[in-house]
N, C-alpha and C positions, 0 to 999 in steps of 0.2 A: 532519571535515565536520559541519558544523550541519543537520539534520533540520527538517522541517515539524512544529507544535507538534501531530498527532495520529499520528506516523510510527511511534510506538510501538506508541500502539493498534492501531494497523492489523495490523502487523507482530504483533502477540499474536492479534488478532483471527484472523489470515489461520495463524498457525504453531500455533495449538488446533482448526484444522479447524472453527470458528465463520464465519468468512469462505471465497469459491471466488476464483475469480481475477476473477470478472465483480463481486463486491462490492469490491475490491480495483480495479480498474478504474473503476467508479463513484466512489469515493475519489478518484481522479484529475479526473475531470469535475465534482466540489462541491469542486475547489479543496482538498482536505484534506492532500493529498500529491503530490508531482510523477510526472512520468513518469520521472524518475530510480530517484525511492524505490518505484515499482512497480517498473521490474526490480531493482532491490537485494532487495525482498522477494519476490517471483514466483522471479525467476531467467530472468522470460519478459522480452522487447523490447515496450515499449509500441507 
């Protein structure tokens, strides 16, 4: 599966405890990552 071009960051951001879910969420709403790649990295349901 092909990633959104900041899904990484995110995912580093959000798994170094630098991002919470609600930064991670916001990601979703500026288009940076889908509602997919939030629960792939959450583990929560957008």
């Amino acid at each position: 599966m092909e990633h959104s071009k900041n899904y990484d960051k995110v995912r580093g951001y959000y798994n170094k405890k630098l991002w919470d879910v609600t930064r991670v969420r916001n990601a979703v709403v500026k288009g940076w990552i889908t509602e997919e790649e939030f629960a792939e990295i959450t583990g929560a349901a957008y």
